[in-house]
N, C-alpha and C positions, 0 to 999 in steps of 0.2 A: 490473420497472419499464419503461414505455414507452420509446423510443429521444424524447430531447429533439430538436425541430424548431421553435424559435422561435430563430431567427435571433439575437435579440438575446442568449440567456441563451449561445446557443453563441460569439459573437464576446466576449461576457465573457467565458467558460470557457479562452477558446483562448489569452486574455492571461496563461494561469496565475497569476490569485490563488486564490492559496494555502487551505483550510480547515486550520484548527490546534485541535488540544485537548491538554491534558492526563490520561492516565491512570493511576492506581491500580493495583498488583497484581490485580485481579480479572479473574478468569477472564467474571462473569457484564457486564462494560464491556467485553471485547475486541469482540462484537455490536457496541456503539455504533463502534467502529471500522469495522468492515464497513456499517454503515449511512452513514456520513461516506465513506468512499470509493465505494461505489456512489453518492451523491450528486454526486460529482465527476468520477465519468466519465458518468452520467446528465445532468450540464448540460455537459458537451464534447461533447454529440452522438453516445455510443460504444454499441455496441449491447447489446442485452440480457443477452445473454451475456458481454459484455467486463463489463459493470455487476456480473454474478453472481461474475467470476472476480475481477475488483477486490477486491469485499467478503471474497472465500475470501482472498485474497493478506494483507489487512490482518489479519483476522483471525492468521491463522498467524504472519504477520510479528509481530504483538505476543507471544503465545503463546512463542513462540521466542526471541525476544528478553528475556521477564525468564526462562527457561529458563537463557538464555545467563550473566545475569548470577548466577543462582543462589540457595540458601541464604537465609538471612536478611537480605542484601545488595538481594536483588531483594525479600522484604518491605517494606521502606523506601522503596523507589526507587520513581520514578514515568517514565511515558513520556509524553515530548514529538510529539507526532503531528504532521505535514504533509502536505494532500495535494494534489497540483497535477497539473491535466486540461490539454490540449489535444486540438485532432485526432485524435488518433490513439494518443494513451498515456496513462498515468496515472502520476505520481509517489509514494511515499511513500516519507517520509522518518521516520524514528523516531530520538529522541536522548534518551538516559537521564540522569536526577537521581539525583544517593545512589549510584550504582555505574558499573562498569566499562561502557565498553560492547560490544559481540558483539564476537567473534573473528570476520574473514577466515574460518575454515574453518566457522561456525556461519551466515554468510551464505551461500555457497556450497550448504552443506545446504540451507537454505529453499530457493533457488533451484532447484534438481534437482528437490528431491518437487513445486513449484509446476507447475514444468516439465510434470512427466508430466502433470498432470491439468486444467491450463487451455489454454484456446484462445486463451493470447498467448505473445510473445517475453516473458521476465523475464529482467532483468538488475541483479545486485545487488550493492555494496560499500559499505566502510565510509570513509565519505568527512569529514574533520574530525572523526571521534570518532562518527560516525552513521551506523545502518545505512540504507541507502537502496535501494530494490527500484525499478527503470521494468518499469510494464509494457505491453507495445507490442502494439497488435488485429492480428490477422493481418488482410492482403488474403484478399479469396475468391477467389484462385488459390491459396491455399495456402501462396505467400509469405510470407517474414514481412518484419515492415514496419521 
């Protein structure tokens, strides 16, 4: 996906509203996840490859997450998605129906393997009952942002 350069979609994007869905245990909608997040770092202006590691991050992040809640508990359950762009990061927030939701040490995990293999800052906890992943574009010095 192009980097967005119209002005007006990225002063909307920067005010972070929010895209929201609801998903289904299916492996074959986590995709639509990853499409809905590279949407929303593609209208904050973030570049191609933050757009690519967005869509990996959500994916996983869903993936993980009815992992997390297991069993025929996560059959049932369904995930609450949010995902909110500005500048320079991207939010997603996941909050479960019908089950428990991630342990602290199951976010943790995402966050490590994401780590190694994307070209942003991830930073992830369970915030109100929700696992919640930022993920931050590195400067091209190398920094992170």
């Amino acid at each position: 996906m192009p980097k967005n350069t119209d002005p007006a979609q990225t002063a909307h994007a920067a005010r972070g509203t929010p895209v929201k869905c609801t998903l289904h245990n299916d492996p074959r909608l986590f995709a639509g996840a990853g499409v809905i997040a590279a949407y929303v770092a593609q209208r904050a202006g973030l570049s191609e490859k933050m757009q690519e590691d967005v869509s990996t991050a959500a994916i996983e992040a869903c993936r993980e997450t009815f992992l997390a809640i297991g069993g025929a508990l996560a059959a049932s359950s369904v995930l609450e998605l949010g995902v909110t762009g500005s500048s320079n990061r991207v939010e997603i927030t996941i909050g479960t129906s019908g089950g428990a939701p991630p342990s602290v040490k199951s976010a943790e995990q995402v966050c490590k393997r994401l780590e190694g293999v994307l070209a942003a800052r991830v930073h992830c906890e369970i915030r109100e009952g929700r696992f919640s992943m930022s993920l931050a574009e590195l400067t091209g010095t190398g920094a992170k942002a």
